[in-house]
Backbone as CSV, one residue per row, in Angstrom:
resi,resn,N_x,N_y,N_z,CA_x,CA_y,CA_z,C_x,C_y,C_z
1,UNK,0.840,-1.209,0.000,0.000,0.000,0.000,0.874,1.259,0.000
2,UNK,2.033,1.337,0.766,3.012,2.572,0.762,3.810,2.875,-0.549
3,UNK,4.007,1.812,-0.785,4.079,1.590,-2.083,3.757,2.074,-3.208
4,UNK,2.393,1.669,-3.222,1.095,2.385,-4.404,1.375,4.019,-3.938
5,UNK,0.898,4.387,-2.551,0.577,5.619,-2.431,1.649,6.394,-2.964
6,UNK,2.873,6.162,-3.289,4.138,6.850,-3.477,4.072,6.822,-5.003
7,UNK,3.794,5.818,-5.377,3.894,5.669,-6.780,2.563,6.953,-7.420
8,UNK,1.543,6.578,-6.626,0.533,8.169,-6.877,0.752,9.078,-6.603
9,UNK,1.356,9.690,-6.054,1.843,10.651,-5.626,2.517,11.157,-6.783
10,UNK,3.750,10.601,-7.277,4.728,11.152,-8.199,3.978,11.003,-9.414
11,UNK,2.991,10.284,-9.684,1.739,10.227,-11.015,1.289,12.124,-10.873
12,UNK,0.854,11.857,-9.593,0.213,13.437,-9.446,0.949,14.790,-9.807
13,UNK,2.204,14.433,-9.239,3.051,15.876,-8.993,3.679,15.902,-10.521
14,UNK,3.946,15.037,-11.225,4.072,14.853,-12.617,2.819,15.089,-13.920
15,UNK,1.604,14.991,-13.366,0.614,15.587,-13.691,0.379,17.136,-13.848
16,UNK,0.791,17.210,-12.098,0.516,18.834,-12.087,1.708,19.724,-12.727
17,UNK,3.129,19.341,-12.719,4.295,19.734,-13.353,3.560,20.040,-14.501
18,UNK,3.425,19.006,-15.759,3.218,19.334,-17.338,2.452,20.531,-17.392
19,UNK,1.363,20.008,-16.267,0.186,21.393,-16.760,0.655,22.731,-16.515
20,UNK,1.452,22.816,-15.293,1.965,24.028,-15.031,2.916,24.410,-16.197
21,UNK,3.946,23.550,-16.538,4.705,24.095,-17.634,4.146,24.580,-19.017
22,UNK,2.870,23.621,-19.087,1.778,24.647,-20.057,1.338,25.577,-20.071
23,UNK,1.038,25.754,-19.264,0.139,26.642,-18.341,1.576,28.418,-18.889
24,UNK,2.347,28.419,-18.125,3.441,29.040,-18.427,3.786,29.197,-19.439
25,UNK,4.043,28.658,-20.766,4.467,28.274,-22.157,3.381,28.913,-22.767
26,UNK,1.985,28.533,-22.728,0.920,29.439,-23.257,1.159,30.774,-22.883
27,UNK,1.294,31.151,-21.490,1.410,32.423,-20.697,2.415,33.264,-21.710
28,UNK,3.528,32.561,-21.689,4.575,33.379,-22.923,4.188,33.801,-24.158
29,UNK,3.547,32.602,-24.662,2.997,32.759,-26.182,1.964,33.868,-26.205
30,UNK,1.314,33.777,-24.720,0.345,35.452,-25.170,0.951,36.442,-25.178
31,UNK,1.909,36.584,-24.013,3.130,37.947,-24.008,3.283,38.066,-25.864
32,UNK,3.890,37.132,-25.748,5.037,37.852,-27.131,3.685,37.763,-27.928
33,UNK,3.249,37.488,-28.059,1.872,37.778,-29.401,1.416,39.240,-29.111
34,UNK,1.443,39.702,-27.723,0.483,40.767,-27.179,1.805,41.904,-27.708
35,UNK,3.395,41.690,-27.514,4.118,42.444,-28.131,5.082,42.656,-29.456
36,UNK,4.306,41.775,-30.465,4.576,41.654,-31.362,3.618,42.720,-32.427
């Protein structure tokens, strides 16, 4: 079971990583569009 829970855990925080780095990456792409 400690096991699993660890293994979900890093599912999660690897989840939430990508999105954030999207999340950010879009954020840029509006900047420079907005000063282009």
């Amino acid at each position: 079971m400690a096991k699993y829970s660890t293994e979900f855990k890093v599912m999660v925080v690897k989840e939430y990583l990508k999105n954030t780095i999207g999340y950010s990456q879009l954020a840029k792409n509006i900047k420079y569009h907005k000063n282009a």
